[in-house]
GUVOGU-566285 format. One line per 10 residues: their letters; for each residue x, y, z of C-alpha. Coordinates in pm, 1 decimal, always signed. Example, Ala and Ser with C-alpha at 12.3 -4.5 7.8 and 13.67 -1.06 7.14 Angstrom:
AS> +1230.0,-450.0,+780.0 | +1367.0,-106.0,+714.0
end
This chain:
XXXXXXXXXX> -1087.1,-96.9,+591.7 | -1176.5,-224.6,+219.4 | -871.8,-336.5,+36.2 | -896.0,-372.0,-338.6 | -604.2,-473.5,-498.3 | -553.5,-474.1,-930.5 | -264.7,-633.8,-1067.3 | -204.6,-512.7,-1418.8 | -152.6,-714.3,-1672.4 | -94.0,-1019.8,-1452.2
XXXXXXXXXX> -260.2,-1247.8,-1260.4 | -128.5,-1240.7,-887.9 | -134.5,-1551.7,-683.5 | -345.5,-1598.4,-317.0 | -11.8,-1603.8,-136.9 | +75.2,-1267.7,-241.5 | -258.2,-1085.0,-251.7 | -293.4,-1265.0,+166.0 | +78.9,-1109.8,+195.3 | -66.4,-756.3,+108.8
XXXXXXXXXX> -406.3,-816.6,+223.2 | -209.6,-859.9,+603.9 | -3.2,-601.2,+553.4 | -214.7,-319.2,+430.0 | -437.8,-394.4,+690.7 | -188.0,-378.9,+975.5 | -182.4,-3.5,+923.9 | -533.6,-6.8,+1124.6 | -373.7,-52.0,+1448.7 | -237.9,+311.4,+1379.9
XXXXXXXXXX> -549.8,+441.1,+1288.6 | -881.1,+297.9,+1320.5 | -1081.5,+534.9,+1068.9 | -921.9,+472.8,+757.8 | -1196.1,+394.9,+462.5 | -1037.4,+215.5,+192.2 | -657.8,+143.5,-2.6 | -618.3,+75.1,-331.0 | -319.9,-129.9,-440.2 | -172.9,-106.3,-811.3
XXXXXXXXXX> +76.9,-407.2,-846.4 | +257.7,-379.1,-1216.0 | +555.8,-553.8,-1388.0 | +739.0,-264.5,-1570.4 | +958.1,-323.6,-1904.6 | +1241.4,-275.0,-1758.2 | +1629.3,-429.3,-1849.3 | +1709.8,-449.9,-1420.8 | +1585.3,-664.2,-1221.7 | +1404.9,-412.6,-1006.8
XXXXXXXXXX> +1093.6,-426.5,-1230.9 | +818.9,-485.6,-949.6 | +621.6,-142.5,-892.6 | +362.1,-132.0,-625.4 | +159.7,+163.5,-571.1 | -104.7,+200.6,-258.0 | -326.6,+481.3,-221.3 | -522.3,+532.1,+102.8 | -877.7,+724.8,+166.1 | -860.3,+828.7,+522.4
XXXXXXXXXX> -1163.8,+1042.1,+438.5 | -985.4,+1339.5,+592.4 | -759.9,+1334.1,+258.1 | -559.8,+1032.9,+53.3 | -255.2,+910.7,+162.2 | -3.3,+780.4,-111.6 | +325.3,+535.0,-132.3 | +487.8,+382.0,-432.2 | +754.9,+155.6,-469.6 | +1004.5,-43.6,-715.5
XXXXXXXXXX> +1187.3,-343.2,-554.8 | +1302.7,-672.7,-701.3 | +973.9,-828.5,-590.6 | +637.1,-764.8,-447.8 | +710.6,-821.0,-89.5 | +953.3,-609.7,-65.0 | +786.2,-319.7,-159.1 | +504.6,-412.7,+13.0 | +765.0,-384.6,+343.3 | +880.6,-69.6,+227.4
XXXXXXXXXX> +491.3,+66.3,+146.2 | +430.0,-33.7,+429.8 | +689.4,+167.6,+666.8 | +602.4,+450.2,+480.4 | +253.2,+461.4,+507.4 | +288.9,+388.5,+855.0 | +443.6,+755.7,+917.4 | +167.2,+934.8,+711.2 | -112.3,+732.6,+887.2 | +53.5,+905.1,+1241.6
XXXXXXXXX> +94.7,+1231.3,+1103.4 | -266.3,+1192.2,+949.3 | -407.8,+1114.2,+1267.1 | -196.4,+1378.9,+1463.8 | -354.6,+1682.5,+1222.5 | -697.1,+1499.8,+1205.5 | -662.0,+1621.0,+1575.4 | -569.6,+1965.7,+1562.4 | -843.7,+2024.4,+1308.9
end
């Protein structure tokens, strides 16, 4: 699966995009035909500390698949994205296979 991930506005560092790279690409073991994921990583103006938004979108070619999340920082969202997405992915695969 591609990955592309844009931080807006900000310059992420190779920890982080490795963090999400790994993550993002753990939800192949749930399904191995997924085409590409965009991430969105953006600091909102916000007065609490849960500024960190993180938004994934995922082309399974049968349709897109979409999570977004605000945490206090990236990886947490990411761990949250990634829970998420994990449920569509099955129930993507399960009515890919009734089609």
């Amino acid at each position: 699966m591609q990955i592309t991930i844009h931080s807006v506005r900000f310059d992420a560092d190779q920890k982080l995009l490795n963090f999400i790279n790994k993550k993002i690409e753990k939800l192949t073991q749930f399904d191995d035909e997924l085409i590409s994921s965009d991430v969105f990583l953006r600091i909102e103006n916000a007065t609490d500390k849960s500024n960190k938004l993180v938004e994934v979108k995922i082309n399974t070619g049968f349709n897109e698949l979409f999570a977004s999340k605000k945490c206090e920082s990236f990886e947490e969202a990411v761990d949250l994205i990634q829970e998420i997405l994990i449920r569509q992915v099955k129930k993507n695969k399960q009515k890919k296979r009734l089609v």
